[in-house]
N, CA, C and O atoms as a CHARMM CRD file, in Angstrom:
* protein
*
  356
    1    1 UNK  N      0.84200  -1.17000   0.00000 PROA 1      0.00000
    2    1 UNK  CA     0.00000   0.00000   0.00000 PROA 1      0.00000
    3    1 UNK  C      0.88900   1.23600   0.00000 PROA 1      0.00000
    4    1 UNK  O      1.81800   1.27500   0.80700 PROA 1      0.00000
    5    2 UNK  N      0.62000   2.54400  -1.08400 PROA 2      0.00000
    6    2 UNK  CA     1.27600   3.70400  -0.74400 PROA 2      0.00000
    7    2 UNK  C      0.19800   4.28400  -0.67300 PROA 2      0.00000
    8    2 UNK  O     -0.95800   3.86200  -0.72000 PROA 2      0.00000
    9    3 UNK  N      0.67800   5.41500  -0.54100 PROA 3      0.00000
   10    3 UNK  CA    -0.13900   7.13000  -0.16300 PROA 3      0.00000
   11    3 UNK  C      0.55900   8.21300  -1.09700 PROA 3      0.00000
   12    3 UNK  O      1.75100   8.50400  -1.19400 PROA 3      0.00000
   13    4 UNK  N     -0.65900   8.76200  -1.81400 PROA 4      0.00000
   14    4 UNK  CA    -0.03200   9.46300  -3.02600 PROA 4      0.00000
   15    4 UNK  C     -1.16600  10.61500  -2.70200 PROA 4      0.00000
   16    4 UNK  O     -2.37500  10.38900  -2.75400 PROA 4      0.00000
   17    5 UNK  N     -0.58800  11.87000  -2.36300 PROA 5      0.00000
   18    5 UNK  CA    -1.38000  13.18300  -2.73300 PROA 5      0.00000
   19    5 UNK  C     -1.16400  14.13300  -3.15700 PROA 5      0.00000
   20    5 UNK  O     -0.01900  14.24100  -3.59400 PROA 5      0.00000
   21    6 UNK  N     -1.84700  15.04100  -3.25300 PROA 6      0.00000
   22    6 UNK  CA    -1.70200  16.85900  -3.65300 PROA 6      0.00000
   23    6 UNK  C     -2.05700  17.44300  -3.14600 PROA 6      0.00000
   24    6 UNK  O     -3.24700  17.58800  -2.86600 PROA 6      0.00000
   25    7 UNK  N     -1.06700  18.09100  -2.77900 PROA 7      0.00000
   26    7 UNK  CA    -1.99600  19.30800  -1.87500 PROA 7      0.00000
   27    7 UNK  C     -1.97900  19.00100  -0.16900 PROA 7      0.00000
   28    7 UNK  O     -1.10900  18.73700   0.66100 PROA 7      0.00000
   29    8 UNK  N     -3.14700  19.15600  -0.16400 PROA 8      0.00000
   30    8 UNK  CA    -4.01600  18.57800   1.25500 PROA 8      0.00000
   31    8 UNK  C     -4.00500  16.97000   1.33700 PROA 8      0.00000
   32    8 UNK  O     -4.21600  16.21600   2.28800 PROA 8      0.00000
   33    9 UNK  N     -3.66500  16.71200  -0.07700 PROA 9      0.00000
   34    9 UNK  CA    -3.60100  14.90100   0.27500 PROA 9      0.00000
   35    9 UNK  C     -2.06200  14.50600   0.59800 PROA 9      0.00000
   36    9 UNK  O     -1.82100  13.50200   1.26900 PROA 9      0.00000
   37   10 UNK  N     -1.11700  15.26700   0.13300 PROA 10     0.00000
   38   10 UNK  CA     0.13900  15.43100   0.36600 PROA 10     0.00000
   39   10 UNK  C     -0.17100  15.34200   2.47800 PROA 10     0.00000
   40   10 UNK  O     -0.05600  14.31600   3.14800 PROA 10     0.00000
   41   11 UNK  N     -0.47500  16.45500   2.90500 PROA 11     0.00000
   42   11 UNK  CA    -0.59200  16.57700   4.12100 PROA 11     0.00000
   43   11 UNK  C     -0.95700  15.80700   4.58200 PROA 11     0.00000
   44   11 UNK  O     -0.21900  15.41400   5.48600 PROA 11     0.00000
   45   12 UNK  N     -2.55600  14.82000   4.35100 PROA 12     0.00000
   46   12 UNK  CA    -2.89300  13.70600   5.04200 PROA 12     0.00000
   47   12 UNK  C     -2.15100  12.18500   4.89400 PROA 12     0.00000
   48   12 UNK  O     -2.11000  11.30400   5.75200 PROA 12     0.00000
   49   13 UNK  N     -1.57600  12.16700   3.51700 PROA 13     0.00000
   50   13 UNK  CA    -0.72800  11.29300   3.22200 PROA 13     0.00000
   51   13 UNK  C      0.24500  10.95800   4.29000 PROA 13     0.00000
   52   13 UNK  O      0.19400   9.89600   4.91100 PROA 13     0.00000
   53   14 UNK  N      1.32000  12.07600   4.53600 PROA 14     0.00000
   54   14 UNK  CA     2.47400  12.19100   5.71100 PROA 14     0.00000
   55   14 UNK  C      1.58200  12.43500   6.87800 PROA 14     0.00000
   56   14 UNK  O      2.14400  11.94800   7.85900 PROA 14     0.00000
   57   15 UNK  N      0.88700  12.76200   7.08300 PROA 15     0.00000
   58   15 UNK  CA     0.06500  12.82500   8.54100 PROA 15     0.00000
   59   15 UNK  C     -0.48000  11.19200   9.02000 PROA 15     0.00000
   60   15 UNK  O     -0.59300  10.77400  10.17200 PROA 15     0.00000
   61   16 UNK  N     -0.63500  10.79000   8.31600 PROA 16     0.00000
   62   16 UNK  CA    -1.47900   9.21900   8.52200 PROA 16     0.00000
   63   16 UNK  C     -0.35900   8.14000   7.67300 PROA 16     0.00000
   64   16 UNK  O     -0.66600   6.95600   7.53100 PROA 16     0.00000
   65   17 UNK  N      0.39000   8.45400   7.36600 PROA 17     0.00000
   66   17 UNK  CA     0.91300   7.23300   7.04000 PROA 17     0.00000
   67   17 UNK  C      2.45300   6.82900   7.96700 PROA 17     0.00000
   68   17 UNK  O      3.06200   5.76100   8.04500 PROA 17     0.00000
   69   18 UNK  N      2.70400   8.04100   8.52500 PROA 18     0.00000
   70   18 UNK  CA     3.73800   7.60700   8.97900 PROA 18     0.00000
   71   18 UNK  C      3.77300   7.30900  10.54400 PROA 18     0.00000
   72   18 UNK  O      4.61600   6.83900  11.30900 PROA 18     0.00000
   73   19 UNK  N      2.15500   7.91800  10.70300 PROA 19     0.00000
   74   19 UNK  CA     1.78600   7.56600  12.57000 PROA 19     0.00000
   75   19 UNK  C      0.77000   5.93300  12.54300 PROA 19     0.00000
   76   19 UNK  O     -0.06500   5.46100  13.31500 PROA 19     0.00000
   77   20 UNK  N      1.34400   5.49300  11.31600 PROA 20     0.00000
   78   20 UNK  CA     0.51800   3.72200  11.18500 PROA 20     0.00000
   79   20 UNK  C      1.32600   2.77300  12.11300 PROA 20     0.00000
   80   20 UNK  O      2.40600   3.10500  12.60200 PROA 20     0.00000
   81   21 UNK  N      0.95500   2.02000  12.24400 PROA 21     0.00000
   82   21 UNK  CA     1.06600   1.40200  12.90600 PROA 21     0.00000
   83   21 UNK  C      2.27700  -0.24500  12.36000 PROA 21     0.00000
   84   21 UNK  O      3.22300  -0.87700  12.82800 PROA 21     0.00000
   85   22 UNK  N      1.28200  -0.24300  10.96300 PROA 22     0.00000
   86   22 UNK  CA     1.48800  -1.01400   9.74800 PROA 22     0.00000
   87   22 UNK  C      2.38800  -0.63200   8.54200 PROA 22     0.00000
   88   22 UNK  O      1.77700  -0.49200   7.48200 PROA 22     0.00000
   89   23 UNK  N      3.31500  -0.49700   8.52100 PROA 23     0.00000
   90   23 UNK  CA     4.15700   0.18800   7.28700 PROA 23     0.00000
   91   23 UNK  C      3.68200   0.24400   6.20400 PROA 23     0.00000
   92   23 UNK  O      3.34700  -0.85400   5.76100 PROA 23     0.00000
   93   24 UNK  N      3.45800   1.30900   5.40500 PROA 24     0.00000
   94   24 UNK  CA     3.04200   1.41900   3.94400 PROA 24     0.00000
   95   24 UNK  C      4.76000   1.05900   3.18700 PROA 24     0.00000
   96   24 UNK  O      5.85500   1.37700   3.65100 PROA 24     0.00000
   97   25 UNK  N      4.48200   0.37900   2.02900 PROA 25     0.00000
   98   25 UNK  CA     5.34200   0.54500   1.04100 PROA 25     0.00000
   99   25 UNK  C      5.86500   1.85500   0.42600 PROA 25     0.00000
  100   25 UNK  O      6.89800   1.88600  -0.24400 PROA 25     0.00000
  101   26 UNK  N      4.94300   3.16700   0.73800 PROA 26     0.00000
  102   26 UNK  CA     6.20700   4.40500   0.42200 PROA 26     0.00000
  103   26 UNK  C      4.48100   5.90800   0.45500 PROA 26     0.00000
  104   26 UNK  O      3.32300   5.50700   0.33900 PROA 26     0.00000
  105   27 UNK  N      4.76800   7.18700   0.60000 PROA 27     0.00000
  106   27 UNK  CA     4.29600   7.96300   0.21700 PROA 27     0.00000
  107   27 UNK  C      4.99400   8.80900  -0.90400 PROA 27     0.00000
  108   27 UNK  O      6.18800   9.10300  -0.86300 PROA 27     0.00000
  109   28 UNK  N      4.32100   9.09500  -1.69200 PROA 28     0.00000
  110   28 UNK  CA     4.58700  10.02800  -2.47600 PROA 28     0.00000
  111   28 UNK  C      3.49000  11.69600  -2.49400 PROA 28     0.00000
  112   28 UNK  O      2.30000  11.65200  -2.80500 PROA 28     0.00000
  113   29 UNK  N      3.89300  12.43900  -2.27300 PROA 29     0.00000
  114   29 UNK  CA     3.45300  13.89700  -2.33000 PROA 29     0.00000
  115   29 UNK  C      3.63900  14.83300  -2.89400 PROA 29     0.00000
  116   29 UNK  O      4.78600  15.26800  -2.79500 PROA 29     0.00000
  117   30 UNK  N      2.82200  15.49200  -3.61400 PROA 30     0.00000
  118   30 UNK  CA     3.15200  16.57600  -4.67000 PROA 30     0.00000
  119   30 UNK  C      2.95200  18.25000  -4.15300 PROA 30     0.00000
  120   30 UNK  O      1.90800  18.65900  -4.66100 PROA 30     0.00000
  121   31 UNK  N      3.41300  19.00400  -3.56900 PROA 31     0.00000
  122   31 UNK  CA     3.00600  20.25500  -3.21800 PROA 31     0.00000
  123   31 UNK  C      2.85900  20.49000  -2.00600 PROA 31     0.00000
  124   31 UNK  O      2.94600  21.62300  -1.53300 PROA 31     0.00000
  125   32 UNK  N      2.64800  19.58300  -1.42800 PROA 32     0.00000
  126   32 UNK  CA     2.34100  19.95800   0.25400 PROA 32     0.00000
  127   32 UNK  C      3.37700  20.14600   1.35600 PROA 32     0.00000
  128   32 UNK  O      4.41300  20.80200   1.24600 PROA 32     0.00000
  129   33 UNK  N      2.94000  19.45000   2.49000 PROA 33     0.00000
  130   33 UNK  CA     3.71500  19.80000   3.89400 PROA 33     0.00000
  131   33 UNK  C      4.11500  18.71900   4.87200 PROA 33     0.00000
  132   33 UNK  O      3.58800  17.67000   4.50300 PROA 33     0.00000
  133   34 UNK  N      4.60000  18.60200   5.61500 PROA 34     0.00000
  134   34 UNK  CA     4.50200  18.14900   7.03900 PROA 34     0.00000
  135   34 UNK  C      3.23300  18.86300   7.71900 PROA 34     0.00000
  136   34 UNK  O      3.06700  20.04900   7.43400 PROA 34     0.00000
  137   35 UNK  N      2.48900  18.36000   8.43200 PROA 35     0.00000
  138   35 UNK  CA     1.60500  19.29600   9.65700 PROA 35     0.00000
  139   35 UNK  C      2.10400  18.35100  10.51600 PROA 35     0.00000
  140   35 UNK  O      2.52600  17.23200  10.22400 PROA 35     0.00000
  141   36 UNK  N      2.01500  18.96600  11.79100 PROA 36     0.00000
  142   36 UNK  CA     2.55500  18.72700  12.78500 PROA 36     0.00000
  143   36 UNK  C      4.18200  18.11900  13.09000 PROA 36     0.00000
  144   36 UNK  O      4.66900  17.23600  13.79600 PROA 36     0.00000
  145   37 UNK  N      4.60700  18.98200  12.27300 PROA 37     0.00000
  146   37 UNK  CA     6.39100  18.81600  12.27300 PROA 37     0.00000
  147   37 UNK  C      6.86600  19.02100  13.51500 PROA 37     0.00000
  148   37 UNK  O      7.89700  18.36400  13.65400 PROA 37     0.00000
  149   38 UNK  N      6.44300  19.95100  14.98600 PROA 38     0.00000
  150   38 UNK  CA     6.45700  19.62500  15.72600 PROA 38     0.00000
  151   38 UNK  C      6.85300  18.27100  16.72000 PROA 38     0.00000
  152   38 UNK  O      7.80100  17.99900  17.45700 PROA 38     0.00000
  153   39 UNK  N      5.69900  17.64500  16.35100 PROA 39     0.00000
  154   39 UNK  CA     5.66800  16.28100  17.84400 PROA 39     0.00000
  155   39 UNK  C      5.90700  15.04300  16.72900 PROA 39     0.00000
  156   39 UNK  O      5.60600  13.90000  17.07200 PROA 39     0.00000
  157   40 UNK  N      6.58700  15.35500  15.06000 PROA 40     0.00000
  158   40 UNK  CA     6.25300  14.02700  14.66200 PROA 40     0.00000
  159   40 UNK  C      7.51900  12.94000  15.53400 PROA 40     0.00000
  160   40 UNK  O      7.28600  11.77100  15.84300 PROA 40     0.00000
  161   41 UNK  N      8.71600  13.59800  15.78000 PROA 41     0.00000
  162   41 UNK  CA     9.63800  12.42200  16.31500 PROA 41     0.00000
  163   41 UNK  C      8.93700  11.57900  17.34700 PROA 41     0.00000
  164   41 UNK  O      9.42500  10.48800  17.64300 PROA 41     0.00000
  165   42 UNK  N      7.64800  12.07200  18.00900 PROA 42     0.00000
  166   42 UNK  CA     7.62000  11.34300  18.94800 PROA 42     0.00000
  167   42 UNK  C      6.05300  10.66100  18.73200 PROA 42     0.00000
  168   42 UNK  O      5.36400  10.12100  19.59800 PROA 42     0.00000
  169   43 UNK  N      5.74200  10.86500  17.33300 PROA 43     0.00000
  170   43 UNK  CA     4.34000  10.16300  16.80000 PROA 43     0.00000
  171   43 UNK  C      5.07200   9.30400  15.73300 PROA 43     0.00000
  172   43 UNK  O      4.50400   8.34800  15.20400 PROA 43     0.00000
  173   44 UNK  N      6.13000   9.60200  15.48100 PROA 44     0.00000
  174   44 UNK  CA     6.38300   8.73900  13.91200 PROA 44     0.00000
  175   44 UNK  C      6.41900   6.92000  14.94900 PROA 44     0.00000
  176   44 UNK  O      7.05000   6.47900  15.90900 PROA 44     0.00000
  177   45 UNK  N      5.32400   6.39000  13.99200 PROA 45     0.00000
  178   45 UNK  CA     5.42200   4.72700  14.10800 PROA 45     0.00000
  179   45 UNK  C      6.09300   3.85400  13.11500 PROA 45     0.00000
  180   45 UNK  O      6.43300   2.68500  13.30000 PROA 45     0.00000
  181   46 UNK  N      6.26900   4.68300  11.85300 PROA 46     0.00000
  182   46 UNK  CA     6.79400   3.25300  10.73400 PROA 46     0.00000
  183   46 UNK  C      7.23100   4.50700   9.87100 PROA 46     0.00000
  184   46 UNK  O      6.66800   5.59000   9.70800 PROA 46     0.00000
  185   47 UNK  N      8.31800   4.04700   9.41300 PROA 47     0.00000
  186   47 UNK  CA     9.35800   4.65400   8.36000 PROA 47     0.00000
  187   47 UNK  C      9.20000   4.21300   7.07500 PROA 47     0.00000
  188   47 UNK  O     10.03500   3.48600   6.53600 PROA 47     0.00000
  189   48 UNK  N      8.05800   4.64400   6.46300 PROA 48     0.00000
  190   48 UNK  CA     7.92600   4.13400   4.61500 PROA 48     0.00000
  191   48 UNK  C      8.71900   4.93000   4.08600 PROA 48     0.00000
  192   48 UNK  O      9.03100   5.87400   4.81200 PROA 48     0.00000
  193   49 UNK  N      9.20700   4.90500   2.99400 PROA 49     0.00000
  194   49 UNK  CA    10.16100   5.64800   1.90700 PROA 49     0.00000
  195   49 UNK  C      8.73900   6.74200   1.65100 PROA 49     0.00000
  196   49 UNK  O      7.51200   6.63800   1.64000 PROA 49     0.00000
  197   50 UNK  N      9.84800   7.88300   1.45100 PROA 50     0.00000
  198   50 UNK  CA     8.83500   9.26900   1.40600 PROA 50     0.00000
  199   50 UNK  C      9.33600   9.76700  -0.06600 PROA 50     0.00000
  200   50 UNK  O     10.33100   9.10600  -0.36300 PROA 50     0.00000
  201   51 UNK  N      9.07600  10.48400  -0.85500 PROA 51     0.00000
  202   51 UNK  CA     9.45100  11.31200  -2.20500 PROA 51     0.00000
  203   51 UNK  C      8.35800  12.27600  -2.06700 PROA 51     0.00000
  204   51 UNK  O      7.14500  12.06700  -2.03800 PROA 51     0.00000
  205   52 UNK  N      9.03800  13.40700  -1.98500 PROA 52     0.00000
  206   52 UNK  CA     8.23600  14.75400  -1.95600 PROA 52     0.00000
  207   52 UNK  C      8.66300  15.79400  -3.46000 PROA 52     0.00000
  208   52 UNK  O      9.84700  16.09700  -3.60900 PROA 52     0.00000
  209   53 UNK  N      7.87600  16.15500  -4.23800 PROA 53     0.00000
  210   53 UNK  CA     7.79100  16.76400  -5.26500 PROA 53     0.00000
  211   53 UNK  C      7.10000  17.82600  -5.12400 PROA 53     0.00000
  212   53 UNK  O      6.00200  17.85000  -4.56800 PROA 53     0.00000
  213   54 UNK  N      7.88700  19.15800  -5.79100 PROA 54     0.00000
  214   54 UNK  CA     7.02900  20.68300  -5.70500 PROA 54     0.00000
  215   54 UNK  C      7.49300  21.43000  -6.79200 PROA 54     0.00000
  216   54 UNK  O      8.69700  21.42600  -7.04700 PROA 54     0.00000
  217   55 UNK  N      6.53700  22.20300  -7.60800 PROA 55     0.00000
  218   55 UNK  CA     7.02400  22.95400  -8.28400 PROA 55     0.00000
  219   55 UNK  C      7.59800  24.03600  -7.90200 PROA 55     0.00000
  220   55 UNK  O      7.33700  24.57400  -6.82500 PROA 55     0.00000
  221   56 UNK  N      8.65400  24.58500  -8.94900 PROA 56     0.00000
  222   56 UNK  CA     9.52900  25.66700  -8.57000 PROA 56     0.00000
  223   56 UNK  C      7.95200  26.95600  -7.96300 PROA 56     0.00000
  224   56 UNK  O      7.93000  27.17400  -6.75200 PROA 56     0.00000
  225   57 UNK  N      7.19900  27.42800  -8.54900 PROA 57     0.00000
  226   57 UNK  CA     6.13600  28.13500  -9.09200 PROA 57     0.00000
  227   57 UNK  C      4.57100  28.15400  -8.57400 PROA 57     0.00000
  228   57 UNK  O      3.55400  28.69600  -9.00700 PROA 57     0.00000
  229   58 UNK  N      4.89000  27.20700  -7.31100 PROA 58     0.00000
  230   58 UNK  CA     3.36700  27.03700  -6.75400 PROA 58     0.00000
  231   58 UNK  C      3.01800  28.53900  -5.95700 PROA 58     0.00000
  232   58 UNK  O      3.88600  29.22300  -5.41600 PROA 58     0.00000
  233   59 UNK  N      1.90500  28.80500  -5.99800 PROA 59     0.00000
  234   59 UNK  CA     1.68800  30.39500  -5.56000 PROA 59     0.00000
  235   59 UNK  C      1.00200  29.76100  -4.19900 PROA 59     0.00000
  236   59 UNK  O      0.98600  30.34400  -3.11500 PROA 59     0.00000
  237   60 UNK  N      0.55300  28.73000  -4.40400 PROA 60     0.00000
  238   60 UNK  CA     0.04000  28.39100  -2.95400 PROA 60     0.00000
  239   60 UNK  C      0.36600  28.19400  -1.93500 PROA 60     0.00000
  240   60 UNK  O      0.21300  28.93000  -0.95900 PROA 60     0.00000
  241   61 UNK  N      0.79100  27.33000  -1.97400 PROA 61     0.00000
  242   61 UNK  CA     2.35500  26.30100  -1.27300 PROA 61     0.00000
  243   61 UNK  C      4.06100  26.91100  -1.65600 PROA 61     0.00000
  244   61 UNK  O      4.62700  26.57800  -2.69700 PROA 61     0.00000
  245   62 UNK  N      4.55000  27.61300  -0.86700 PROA 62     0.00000
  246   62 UNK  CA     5.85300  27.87700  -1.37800 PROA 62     0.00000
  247   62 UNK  C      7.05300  26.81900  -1.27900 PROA 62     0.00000
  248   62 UNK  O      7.15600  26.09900  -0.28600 PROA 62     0.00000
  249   63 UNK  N      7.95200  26.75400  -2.34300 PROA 63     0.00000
  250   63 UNK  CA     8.60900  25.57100  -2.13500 PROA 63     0.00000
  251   63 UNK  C      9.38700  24.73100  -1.13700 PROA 63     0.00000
  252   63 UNK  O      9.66100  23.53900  -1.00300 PROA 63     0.00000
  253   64 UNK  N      9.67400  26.10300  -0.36400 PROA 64     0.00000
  254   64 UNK  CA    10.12900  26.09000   1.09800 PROA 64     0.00000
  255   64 UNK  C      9.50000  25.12700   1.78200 PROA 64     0.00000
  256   64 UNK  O     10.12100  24.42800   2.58300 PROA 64     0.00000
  257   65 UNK  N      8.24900  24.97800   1.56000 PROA 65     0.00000
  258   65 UNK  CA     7.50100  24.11500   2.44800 PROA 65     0.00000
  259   65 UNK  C      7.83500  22.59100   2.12100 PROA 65     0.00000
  260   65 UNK  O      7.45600  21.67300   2.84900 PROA 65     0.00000
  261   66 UNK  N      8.62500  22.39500   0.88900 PROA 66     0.00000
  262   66 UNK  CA     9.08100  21.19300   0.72600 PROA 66     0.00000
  263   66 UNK  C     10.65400  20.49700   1.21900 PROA 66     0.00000
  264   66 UNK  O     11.24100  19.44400   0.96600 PROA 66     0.00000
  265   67 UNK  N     10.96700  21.80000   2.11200 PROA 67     0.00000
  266   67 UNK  CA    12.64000  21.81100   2.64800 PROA 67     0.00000
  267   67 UNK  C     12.28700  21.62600   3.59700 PROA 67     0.00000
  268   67 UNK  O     12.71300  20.70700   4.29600 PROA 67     0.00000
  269   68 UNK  N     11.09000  22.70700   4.06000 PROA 68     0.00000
  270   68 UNK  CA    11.12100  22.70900   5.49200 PROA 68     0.00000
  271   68 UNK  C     10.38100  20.90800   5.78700 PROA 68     0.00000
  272   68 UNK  O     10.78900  20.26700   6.75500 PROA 68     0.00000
  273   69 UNK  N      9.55000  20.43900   5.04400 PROA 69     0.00000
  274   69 UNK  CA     9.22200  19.15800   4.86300 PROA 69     0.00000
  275   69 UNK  C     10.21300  17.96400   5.35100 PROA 69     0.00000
  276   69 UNK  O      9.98900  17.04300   6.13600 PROA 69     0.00000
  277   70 UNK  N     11.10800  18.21600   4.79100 PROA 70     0.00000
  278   70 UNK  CA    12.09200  17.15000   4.68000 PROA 70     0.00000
  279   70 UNK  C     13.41200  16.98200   5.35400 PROA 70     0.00000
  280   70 UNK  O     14.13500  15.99100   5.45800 PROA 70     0.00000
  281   71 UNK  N     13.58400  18.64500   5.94200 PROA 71     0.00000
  282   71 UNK  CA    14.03400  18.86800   7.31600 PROA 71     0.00000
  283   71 UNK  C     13.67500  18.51300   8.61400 PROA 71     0.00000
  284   71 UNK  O     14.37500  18.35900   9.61500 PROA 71     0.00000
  285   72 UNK  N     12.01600  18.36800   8.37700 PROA 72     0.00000
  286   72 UNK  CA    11.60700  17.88900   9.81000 PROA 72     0.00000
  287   72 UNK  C     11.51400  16.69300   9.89800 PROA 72     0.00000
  288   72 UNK  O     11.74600  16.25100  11.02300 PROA 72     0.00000
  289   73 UNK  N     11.10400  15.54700   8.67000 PROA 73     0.00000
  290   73 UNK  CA    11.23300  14.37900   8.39000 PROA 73     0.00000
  291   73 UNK  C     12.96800  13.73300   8.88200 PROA 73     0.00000
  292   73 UNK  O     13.14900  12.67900   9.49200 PROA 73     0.00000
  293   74 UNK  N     13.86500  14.51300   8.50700 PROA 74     0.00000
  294   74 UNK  CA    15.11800  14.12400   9.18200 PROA 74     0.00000
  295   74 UNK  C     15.48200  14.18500  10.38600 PROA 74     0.00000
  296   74 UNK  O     16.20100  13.35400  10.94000 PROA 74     0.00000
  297   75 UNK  N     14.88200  15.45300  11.02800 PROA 75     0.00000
  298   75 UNK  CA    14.90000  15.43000  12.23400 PROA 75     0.00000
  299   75 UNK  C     14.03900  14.75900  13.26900 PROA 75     0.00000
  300   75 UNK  O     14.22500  15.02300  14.45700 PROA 75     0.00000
  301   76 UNK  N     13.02400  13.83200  12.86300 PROA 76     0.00000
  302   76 UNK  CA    12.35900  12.99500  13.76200 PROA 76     0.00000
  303   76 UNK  C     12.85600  11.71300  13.47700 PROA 76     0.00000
  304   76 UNK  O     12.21000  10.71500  13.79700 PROA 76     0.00000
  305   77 UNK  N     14.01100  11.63800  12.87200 PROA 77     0.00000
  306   77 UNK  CA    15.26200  10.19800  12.80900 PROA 77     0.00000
  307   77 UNK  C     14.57200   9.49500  11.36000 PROA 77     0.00000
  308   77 UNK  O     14.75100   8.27900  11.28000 PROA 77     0.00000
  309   78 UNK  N     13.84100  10.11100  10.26700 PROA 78     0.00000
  310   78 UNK  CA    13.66600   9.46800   9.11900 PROA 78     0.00000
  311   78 UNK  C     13.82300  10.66100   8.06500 PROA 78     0.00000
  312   78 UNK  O     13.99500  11.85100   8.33200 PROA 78     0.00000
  313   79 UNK  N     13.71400  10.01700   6.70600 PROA 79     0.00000
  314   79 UNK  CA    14.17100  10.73200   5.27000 PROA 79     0.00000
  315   79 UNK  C     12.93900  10.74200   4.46700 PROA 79     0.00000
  316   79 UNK  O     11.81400  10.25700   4.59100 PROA 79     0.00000
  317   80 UNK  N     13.76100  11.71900   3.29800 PROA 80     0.00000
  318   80 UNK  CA    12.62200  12.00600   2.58400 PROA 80     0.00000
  319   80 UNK  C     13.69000  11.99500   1.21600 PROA 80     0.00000
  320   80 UNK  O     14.87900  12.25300   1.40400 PROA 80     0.00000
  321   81 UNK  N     13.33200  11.77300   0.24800 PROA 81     0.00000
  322   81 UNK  CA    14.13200  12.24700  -1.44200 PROA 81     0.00000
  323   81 UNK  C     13.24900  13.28800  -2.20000 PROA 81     0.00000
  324   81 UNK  O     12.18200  13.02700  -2.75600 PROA 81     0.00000
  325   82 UNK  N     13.77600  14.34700  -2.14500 PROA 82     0.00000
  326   82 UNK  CA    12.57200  15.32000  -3.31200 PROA 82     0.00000
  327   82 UNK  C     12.98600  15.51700  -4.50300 PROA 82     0.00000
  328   82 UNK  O     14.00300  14.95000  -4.90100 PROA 82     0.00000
  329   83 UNK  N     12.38100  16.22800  -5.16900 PROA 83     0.00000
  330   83 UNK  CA    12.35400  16.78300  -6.35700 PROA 83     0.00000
  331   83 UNK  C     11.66900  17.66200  -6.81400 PROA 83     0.00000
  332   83 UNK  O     10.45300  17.47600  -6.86600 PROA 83     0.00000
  333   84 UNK  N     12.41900  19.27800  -7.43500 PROA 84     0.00000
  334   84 UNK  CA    11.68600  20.47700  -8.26000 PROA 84     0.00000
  335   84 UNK  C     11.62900  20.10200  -9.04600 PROA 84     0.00000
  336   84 UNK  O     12.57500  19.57400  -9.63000 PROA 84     0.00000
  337   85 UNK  N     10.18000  20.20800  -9.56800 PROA 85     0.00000
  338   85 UNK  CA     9.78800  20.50800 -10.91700 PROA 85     0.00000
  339   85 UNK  C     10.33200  22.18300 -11.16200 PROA 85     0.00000
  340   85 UNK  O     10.02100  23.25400 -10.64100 PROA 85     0.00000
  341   86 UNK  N     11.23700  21.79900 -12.16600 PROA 86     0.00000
  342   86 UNK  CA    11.02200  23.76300 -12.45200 PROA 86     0.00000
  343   86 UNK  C     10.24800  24.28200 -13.80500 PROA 86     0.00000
  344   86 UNK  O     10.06000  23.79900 -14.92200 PROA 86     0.00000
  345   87 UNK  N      9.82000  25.75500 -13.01100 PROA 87     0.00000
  346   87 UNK  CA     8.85100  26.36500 -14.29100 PROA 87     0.00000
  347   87 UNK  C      7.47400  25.48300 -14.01400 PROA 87     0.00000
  348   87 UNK  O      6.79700  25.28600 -15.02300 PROA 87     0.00000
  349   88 UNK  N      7.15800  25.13000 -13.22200 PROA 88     0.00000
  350   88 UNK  CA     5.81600  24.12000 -12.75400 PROA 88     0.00000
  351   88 UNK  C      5.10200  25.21300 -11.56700 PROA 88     0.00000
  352   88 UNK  O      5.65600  25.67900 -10.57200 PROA 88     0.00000
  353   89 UNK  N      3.47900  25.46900 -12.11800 PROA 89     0.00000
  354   89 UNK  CA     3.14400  25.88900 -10.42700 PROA 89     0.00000
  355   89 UNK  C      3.19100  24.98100  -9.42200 PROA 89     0.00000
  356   89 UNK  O      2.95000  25.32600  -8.26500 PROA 89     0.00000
């Protein structure tokens, strides 16, 4: 099983898949965030392979939010691999 979103599914994706209980085979996320980057070191239950993707160009979501993503993912003792799209909102 993975977890693939956009957006807000990006968010629930990493919000619920990594406080399972049951390991998913991987999330993938396009645009979104961490929420609760905060307390995840001490909610994270299972370490699936993460890939976070953002366009250079999103007016919504700034890309930052995909550093700051994957910064906090490292700092609760797991990883993330991303990738810009550039010239992409």
């Amino acid at each position: 099983l993975a977890l693939v979103g956009f957006s807000q599914g990006t968010m629930m994706s990493l919000y619920v898949g990594l406080r399972r209980d049951q390991p998913l085979a991987g999330i993938l996320g396009f645009s979104g965030t961490v929420v609760g980057a905060r307390n995840l070191k001490d909610n994270l239950r299972s370490k699936p392979a993460v890939m976070l993707i953002h366009g250079d160009r999103d007016p919504v979501i700034p890309i930052a939010a995909m550093f700051d993503s994957a910064e906090a993912l490292a700092a609760a003792g797991h990883g993330a691999l991303w990738h810009v799209s550039y010239g992409i909102p």
